[in-house]
PDB file of N, CA, C, O and CB in Angstrom:
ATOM      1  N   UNK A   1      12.207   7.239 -14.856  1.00  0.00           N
ATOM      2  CA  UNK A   1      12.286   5.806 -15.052  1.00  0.00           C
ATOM      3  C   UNK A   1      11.343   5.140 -14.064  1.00  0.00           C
ATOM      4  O   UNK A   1      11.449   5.274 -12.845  1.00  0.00           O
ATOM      5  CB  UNK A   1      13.742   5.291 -14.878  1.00  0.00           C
ATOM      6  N   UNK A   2      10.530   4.504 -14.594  1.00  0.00           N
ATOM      7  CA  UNK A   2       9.758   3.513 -14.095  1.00  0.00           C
ATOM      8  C   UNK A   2       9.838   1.648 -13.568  1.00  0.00           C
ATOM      9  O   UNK A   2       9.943   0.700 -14.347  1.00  0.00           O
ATOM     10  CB  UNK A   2       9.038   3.699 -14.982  1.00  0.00           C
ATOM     11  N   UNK A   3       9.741   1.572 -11.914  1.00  0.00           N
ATOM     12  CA  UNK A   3      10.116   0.147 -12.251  1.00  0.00           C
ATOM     13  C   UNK A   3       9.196  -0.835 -12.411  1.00  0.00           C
ATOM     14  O   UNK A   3       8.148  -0.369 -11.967  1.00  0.00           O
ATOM     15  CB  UNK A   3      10.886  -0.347 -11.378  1.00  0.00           C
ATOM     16  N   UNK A   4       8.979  -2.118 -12.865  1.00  0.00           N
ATOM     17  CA  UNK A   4       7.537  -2.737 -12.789  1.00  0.00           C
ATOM     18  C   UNK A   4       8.323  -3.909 -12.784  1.00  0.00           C
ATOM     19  O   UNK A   4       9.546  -4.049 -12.816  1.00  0.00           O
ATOM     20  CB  UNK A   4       6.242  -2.493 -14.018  1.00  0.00           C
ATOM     21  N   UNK A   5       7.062  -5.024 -12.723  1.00  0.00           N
ATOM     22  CA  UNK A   5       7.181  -6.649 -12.697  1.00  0.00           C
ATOM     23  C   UNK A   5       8.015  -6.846 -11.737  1.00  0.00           C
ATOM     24  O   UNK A   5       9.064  -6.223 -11.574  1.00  0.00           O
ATOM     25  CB  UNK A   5       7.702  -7.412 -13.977  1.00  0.00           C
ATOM     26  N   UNK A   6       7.598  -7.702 -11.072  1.00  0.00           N
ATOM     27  CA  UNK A   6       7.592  -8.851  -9.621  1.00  0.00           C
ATOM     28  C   UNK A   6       8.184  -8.041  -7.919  1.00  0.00           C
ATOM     29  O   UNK A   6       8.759  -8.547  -6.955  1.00  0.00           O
ATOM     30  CB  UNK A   6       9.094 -10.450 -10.112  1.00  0.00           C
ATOM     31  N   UNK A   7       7.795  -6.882  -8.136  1.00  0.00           N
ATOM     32  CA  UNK A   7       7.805  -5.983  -6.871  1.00  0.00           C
ATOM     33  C   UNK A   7       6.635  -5.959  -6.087  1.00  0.00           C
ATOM     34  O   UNK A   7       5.722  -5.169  -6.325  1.00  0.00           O
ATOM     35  CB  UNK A   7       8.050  -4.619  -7.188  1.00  0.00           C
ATOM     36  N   UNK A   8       6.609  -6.723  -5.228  1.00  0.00           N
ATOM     37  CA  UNK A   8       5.750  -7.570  -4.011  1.00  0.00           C
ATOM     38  C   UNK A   8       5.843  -6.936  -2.767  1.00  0.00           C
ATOM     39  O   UNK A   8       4.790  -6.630  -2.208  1.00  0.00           O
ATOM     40  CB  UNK A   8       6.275  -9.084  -3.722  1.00  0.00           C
ATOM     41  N   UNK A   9       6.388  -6.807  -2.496  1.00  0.00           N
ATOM     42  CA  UNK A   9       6.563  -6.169  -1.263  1.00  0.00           C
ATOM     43  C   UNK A   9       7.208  -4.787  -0.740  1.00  0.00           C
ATOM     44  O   UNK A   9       8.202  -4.402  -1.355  1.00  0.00           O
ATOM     45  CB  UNK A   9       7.113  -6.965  -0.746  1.00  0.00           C
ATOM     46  N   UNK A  10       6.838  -4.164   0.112  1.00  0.00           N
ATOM     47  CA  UNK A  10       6.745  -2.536   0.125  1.00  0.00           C
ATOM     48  C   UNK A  10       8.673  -2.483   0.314  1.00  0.00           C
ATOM     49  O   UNK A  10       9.454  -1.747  -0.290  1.00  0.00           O
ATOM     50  CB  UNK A  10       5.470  -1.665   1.863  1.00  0.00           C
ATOM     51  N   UNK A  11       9.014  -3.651   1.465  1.00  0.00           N
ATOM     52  CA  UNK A  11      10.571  -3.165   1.323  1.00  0.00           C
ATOM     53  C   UNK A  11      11.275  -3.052   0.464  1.00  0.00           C
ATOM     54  O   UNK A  11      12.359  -2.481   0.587  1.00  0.00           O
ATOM     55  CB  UNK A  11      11.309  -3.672   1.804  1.00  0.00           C
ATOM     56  N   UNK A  12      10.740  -3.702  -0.940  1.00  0.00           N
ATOM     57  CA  UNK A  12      11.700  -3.939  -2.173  1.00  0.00           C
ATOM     58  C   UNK A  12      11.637  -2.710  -2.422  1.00  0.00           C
ATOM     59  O   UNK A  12      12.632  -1.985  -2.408  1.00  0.00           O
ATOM     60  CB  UNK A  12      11.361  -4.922  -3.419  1.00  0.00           C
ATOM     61  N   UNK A  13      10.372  -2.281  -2.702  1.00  0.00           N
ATOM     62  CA  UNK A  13       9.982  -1.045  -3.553  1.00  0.00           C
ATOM     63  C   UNK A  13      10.616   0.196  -3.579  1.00  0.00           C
ATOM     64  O   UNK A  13      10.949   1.005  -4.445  1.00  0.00           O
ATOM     65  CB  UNK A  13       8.820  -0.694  -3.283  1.00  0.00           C
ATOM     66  N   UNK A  14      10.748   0.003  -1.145  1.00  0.00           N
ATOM     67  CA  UNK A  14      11.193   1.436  -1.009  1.00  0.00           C
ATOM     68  C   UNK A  14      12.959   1.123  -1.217  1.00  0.00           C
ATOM     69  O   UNK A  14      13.622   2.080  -1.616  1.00  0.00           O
ATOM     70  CB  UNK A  14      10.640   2.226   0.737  1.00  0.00           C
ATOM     71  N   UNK A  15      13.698  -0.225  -0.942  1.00  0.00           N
ATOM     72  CA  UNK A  15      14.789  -0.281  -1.579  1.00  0.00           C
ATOM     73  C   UNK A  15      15.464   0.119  -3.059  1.00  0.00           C
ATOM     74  O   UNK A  15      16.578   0.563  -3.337  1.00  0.00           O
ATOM     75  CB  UNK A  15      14.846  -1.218  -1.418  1.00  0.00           C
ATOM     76  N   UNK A  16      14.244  -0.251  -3.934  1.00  0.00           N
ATOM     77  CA  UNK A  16      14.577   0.521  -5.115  1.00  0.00           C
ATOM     78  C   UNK A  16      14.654   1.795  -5.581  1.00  0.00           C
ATOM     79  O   UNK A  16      15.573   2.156  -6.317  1.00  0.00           O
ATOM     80  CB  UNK A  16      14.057   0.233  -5.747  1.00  0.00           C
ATOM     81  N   UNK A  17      13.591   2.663  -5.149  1.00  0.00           N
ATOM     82  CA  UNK A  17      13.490   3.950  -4.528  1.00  0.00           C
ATOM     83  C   UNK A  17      14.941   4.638  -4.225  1.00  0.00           C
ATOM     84  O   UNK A  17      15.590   5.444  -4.891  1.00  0.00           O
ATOM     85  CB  UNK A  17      12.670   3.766  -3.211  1.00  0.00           C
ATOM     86  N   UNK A  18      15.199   4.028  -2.992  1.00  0.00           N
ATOM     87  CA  UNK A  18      16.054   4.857  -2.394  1.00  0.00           C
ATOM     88  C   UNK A  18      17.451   4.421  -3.127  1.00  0.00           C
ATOM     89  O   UNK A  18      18.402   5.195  -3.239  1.00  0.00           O
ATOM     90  CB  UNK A  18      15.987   4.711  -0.768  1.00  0.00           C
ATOM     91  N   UNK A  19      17.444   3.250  -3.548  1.00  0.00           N
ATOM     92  CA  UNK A  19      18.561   3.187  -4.381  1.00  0.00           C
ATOM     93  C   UNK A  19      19.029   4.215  -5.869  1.00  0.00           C
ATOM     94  O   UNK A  19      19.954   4.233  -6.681  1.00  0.00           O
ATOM     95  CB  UNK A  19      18.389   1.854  -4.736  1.00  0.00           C
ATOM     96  N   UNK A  20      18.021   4.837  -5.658  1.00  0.00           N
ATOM     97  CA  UNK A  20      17.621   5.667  -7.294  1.00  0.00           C
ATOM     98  C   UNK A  20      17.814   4.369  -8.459  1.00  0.00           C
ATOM     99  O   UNK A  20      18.452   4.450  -9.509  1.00  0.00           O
ATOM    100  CB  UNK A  20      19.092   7.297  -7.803  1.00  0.00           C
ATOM    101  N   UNK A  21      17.478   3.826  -8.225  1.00  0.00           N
ATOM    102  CA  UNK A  21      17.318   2.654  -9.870  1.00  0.00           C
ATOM    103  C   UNK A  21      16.055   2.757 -10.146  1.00  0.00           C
ATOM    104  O   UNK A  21      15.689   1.864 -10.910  1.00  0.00           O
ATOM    105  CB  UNK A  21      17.623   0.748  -9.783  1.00  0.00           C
ATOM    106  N   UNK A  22      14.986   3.706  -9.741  1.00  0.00           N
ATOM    107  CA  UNK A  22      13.971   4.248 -10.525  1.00  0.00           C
ATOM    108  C   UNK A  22      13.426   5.427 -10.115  1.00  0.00           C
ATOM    109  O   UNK A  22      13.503   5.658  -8.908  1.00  0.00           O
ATOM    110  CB  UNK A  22      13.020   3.427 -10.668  1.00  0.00           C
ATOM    111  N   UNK A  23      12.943   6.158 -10.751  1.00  0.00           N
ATOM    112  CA  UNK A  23      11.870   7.446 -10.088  1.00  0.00           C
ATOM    113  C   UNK A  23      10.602   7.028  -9.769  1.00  0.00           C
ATOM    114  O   UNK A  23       9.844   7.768  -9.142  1.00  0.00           O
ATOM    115  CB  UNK A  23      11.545   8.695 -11.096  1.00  0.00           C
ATOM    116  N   UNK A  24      10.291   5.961 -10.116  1.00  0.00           N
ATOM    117  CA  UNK A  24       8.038   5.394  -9.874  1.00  0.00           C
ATOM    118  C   UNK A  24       8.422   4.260  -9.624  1.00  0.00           C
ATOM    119  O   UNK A  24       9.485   3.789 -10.030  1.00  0.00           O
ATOM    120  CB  UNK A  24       6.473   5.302 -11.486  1.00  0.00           C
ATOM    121  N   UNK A  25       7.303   3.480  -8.671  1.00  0.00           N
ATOM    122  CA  UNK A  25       7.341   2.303  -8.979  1.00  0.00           C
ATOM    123  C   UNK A  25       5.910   1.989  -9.224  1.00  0.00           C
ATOM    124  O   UNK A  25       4.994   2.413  -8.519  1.00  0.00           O
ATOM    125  CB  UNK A  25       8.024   1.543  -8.034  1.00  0.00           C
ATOM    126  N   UNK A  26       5.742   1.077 -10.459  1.00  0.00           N
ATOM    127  CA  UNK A  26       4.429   0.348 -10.738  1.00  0.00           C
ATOM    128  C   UNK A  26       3.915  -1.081 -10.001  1.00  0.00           C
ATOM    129  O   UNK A  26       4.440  -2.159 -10.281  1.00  0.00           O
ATOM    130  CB  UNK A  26       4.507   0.059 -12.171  1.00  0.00           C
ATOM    131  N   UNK A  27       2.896  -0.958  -9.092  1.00  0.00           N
ATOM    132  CA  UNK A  27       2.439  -2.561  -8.924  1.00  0.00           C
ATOM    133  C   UNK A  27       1.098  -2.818  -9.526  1.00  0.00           C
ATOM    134  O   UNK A  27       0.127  -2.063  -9.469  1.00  0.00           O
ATOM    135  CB  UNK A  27       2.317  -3.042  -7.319  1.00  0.00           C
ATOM    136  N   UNK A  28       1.161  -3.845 -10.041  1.00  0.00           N
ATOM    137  CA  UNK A  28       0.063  -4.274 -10.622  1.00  0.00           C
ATOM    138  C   UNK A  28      -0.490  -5.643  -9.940  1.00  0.00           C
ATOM    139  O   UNK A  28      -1.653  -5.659  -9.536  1.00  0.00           O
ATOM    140  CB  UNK A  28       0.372  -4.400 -12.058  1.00  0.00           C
ATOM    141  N   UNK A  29       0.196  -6.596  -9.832  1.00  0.00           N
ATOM    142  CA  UNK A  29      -0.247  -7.955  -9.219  1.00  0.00           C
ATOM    143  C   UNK A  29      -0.728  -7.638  -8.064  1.00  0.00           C
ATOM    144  O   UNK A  29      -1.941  -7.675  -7.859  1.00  0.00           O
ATOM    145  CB  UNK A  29       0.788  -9.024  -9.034  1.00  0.00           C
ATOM    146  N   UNK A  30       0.086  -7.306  -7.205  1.00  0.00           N
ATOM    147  CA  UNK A  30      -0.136  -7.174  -5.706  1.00  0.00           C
ATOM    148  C   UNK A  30      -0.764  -6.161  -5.667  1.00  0.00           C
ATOM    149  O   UNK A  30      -0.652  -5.752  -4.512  1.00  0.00           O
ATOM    150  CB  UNK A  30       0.961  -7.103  -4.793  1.00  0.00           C
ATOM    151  N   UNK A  31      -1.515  -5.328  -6.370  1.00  0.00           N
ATOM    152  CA  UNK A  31      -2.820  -4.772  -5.462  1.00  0.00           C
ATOM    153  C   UNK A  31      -3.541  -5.452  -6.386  1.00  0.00           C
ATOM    154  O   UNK A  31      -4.015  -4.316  -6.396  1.00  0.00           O
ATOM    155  CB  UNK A  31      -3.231  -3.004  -5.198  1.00  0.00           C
ATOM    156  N   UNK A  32      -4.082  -6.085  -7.125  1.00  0.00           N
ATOM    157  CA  UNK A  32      -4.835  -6.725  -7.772  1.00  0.00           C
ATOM    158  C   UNK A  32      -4.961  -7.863  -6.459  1.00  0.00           C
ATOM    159  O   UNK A  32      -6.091  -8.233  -6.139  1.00  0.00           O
ATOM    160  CB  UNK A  32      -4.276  -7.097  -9.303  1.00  0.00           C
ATOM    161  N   UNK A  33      -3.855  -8.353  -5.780  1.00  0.00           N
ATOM    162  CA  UNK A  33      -4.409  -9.436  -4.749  1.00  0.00           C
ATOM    163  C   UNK A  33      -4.923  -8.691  -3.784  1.00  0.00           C
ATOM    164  O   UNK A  33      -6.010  -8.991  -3.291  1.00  0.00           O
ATOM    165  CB  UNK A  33      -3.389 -10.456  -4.120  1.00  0.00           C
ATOM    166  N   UNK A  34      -4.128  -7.474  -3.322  1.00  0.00           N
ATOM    167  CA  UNK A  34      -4.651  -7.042  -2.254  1.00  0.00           C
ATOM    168  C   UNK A  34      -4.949  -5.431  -2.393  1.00  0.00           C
ATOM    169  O   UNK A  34      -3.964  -4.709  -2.236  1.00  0.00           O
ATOM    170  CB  UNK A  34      -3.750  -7.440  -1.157  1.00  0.00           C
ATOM    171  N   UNK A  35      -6.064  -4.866  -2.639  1.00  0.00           N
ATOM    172  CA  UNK A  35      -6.614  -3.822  -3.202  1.00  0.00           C
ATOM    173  C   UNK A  35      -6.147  -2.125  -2.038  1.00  0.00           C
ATOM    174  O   UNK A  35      -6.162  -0.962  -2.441  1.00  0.00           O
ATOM    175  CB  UNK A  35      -8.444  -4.366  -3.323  1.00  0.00           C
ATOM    176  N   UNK A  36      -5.770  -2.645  -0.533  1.00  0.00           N
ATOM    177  CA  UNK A  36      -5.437  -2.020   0.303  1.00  0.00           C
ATOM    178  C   UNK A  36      -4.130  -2.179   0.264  1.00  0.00           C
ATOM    179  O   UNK A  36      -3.847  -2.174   1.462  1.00  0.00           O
ATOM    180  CB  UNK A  36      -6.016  -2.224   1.306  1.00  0.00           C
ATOM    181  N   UNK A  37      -2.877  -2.353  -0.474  1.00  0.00           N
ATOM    182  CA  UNK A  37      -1.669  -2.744  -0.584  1.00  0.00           C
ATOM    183  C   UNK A  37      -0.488  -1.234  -0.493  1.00  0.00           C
ATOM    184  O   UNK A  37       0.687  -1.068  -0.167  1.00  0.00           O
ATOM    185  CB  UNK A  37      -1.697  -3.643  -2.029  1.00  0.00           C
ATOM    186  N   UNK A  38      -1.163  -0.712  -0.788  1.00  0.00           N
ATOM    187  CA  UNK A  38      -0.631   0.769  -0.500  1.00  0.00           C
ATOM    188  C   UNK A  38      -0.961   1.458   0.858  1.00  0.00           C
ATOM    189  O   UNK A  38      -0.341   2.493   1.107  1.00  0.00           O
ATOM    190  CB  UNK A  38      -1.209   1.715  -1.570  1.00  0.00           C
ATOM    191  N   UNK A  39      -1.856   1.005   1.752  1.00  0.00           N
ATOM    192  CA  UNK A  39      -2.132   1.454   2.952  1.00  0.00           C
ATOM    193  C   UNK A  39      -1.234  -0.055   3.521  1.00  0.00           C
ATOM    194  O   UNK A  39      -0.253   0.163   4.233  1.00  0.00           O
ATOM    195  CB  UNK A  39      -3.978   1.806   3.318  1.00  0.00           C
ATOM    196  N   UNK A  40      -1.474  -1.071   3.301  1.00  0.00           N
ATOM    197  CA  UNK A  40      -0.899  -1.877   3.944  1.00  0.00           C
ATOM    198  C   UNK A  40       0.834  -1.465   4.047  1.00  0.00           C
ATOM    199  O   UNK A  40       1.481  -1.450   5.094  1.00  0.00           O
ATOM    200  CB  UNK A  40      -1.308  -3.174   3.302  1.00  0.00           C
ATOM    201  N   UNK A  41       1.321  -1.168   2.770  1.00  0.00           N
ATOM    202  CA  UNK A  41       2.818  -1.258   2.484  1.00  0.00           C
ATOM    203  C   UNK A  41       3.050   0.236   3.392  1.00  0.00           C
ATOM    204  O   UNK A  41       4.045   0.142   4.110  1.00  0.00           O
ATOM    205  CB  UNK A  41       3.341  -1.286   0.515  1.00  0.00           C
ATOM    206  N   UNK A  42       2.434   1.402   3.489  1.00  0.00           N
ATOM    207  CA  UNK A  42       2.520   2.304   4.518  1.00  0.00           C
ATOM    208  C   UNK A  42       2.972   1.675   5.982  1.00  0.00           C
ATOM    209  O   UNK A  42       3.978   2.187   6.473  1.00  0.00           O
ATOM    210  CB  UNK A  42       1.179   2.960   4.579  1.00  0.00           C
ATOM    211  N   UNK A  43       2.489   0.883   6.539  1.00  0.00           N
ATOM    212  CA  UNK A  43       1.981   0.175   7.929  1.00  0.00           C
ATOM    213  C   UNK A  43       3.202  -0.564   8.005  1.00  0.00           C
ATOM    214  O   UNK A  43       3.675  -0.605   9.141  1.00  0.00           O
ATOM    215  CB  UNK A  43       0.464  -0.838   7.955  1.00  0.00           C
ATOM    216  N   UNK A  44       3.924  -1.232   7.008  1.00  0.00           N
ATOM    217  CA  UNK A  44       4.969  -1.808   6.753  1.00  0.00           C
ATOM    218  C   UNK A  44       6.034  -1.191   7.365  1.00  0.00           C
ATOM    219  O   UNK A  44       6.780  -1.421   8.317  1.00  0.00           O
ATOM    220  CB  UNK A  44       5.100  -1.937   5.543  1.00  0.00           C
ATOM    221  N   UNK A  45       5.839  -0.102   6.302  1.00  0.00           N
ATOM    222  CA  UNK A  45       7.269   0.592   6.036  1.00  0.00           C
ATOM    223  C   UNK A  45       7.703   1.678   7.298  1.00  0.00           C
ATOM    224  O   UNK A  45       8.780   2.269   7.373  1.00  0.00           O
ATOM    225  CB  UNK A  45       7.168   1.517   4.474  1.00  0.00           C
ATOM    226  N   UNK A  46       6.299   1.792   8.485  1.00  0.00           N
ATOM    227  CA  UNK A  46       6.444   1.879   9.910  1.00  0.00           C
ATOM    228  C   UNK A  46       5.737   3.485  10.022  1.00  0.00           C
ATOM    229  O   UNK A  46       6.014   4.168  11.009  1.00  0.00           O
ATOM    230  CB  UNK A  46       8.237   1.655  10.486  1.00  0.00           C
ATOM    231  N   UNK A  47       4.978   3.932   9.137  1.00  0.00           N
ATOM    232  CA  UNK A  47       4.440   5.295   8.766  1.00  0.00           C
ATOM    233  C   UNK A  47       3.124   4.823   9.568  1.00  0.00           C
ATOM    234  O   UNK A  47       3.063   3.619   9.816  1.00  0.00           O
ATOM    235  CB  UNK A  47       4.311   5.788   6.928  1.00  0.00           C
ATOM    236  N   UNK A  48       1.929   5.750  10.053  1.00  0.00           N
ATOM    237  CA  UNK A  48       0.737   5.599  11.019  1.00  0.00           C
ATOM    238  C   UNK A  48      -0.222   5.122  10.001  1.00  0.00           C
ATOM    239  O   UNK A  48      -0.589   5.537   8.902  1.00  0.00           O
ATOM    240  CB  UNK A  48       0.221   7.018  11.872  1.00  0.00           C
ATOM    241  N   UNK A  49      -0.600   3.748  11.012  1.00  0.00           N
ATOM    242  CA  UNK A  49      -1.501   2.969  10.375  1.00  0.00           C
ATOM    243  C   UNK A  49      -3.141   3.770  10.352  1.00  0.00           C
ATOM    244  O   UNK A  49      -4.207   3.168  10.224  1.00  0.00           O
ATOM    245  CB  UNK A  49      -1.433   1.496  11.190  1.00  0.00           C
ATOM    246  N   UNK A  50      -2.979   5.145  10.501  1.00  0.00           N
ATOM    247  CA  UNK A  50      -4.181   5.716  10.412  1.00  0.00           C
ATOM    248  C   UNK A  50      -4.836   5.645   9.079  1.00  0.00           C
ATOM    249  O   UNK A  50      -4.231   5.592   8.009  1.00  0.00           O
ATOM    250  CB  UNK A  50      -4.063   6.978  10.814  1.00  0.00           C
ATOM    251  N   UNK A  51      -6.222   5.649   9.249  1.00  0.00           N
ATOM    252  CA  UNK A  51      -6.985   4.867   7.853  1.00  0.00           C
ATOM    253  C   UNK A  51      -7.300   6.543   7.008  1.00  0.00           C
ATOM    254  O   UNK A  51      -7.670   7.503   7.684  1.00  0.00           O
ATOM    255  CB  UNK A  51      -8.997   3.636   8.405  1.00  0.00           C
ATOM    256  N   UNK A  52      -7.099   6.645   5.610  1.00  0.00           N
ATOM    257  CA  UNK A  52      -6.889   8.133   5.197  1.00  0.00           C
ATOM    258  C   UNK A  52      -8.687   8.659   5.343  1.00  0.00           C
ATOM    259  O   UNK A  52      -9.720   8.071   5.022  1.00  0.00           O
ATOM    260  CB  UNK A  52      -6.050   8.278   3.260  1.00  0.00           C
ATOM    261  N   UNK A  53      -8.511   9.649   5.802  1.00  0.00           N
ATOM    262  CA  UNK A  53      -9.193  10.736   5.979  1.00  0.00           C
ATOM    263  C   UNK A  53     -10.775  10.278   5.636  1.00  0.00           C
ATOM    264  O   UNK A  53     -11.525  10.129   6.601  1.00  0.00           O
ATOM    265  CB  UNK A  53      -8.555  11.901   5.081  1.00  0.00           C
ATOM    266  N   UNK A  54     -11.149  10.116   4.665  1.00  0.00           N
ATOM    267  CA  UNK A  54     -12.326   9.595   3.991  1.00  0.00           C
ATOM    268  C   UNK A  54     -13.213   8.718   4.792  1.00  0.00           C
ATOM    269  O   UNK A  54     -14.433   8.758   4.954  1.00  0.00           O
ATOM    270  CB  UNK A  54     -11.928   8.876   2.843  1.00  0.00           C
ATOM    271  N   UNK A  55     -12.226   7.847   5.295  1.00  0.00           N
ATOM    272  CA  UNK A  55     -12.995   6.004   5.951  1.00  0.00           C
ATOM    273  C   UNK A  55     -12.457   6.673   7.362  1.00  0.00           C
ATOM    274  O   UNK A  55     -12.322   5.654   8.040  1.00  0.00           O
ATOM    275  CB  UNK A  55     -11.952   3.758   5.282  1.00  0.00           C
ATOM    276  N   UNK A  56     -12.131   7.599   8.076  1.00  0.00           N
ATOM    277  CA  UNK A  56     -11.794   7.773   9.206  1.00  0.00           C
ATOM    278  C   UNK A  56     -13.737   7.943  10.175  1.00  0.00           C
ATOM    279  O   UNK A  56     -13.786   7.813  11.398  1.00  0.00           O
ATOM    280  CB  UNK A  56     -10.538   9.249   9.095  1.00  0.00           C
ATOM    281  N   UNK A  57     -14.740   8.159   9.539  1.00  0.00           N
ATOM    282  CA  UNK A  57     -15.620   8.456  10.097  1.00  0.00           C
ATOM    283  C   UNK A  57     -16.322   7.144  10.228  1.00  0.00           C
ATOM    284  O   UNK A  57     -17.241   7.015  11.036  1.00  0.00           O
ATOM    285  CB  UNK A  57     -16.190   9.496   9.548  1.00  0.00           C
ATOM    286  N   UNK A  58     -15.811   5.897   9.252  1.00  0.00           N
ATOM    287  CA  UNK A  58     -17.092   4.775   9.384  1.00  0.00           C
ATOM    288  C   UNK A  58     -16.457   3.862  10.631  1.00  0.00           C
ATOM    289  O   UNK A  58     -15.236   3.896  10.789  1.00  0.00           O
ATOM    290  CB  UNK A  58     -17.418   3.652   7.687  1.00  0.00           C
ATOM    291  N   UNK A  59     -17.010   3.315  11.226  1.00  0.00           N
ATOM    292  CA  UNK A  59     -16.854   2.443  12.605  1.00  0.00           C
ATOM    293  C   UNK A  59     -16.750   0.787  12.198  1.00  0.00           C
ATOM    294  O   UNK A  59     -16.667   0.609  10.983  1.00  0.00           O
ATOM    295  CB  UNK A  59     -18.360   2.723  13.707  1.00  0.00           C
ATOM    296  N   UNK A  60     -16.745   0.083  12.672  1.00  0.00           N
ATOM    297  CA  UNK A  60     -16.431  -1.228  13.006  1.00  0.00           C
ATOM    298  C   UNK A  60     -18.229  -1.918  12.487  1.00  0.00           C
ATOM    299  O   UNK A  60     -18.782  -2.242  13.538  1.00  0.00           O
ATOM    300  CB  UNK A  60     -15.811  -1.345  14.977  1.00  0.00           C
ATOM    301  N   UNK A  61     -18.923  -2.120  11.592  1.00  0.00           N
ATOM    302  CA  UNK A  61     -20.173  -2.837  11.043  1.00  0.00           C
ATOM    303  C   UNK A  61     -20.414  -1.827  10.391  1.00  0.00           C
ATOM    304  O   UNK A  61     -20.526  -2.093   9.194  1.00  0.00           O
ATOM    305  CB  UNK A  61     -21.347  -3.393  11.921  1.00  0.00           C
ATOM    306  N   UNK A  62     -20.601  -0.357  10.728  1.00  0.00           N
ATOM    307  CA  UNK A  62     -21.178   0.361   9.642  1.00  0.00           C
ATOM    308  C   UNK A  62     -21.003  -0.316   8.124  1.00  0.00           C
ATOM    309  O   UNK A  62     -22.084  -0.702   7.677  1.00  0.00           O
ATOM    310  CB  UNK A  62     -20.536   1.756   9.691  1.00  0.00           C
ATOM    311  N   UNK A  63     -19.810  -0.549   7.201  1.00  0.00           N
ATOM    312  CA  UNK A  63     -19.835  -1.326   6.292  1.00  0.00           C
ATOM    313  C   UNK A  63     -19.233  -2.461   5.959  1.00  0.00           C
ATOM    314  O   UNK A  63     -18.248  -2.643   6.674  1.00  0.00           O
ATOM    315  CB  UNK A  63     -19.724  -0.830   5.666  1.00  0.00           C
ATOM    316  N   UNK A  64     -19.345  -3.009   5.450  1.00  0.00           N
ATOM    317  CA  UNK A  64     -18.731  -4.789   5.162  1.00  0.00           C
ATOM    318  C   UNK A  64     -17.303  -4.196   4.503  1.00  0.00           C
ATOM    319  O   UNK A  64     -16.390  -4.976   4.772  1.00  0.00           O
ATOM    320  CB  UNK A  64     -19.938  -6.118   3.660  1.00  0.00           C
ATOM    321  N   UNK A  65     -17.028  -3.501   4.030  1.00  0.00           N
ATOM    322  CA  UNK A  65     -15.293  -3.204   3.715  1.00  0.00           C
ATOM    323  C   UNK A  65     -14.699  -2.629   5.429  1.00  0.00           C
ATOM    324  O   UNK A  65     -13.511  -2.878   5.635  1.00  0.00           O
ATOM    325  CB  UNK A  65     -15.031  -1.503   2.130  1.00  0.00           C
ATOM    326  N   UNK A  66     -15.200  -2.156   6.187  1.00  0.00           N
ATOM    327  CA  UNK A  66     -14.241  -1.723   7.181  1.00  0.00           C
ATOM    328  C   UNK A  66     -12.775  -2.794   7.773  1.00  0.00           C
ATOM    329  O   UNK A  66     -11.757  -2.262   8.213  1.00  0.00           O
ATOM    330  CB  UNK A  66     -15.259  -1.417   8.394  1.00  0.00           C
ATOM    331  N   UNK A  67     -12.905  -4.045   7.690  1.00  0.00           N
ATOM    332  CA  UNK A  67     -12.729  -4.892   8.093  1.00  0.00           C
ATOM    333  C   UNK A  67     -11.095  -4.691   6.948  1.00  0.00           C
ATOM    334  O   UNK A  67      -9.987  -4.287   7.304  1.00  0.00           O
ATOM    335  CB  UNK A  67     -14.031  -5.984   8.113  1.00  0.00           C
ATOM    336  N   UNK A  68     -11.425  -5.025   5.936  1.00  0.00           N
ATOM    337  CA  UNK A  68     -10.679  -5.413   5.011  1.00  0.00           C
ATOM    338  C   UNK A  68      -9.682  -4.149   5.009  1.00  0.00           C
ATOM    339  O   UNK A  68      -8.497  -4.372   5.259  1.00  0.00           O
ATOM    340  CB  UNK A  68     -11.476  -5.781   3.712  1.00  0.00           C
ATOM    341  N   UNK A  69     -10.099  -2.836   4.739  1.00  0.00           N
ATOM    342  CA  UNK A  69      -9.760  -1.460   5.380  1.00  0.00           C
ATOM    343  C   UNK A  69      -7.895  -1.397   6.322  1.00  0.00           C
ATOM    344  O   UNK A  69      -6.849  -0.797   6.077  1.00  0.00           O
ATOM    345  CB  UNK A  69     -11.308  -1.222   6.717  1.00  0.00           C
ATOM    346  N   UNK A  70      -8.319  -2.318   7.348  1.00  0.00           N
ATOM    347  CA  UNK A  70      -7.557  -2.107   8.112  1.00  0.00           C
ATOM    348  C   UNK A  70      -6.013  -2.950   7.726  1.00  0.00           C
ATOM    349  O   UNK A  70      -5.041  -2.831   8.472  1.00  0.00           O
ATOM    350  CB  UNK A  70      -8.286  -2.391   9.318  1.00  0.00           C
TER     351      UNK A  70
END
């Protein structure tokens, strides 16, 4: 079971989760606003705000996304 529509924020999500009132949860709006919303909702939910593996080598100007990244 899948949950979707108006799940905004990472505490709901992992509340629903752990409530078992779904097995997935779908967001669509909120990473559409915010495209890092799954690294953000990590950082939230108190897990290491370390940036995954990939973007761990680019620095602070190397590119115009680092910023947004974090």
């Amino acid at each position: 079971v899948m949950a979707v529509g108006m799940i905004v924020e990472p505490t709901q999500a992992e509340a629903i989760l752990a409530a078992g009132q779904a097995d997935a949860i779908a967001i669509a709006r909120a990473v559409l606003d915010d495209p890092n919303w799954g690294h953000h909702a990590r950082v939230v939910l108190g897990e290491d705000e370390a940036l995954p593996v990939q973007y761990q080598r680019a620095q602070k100007g190397d590119w115009p996304g680092y910023a947004m990244a974090r």
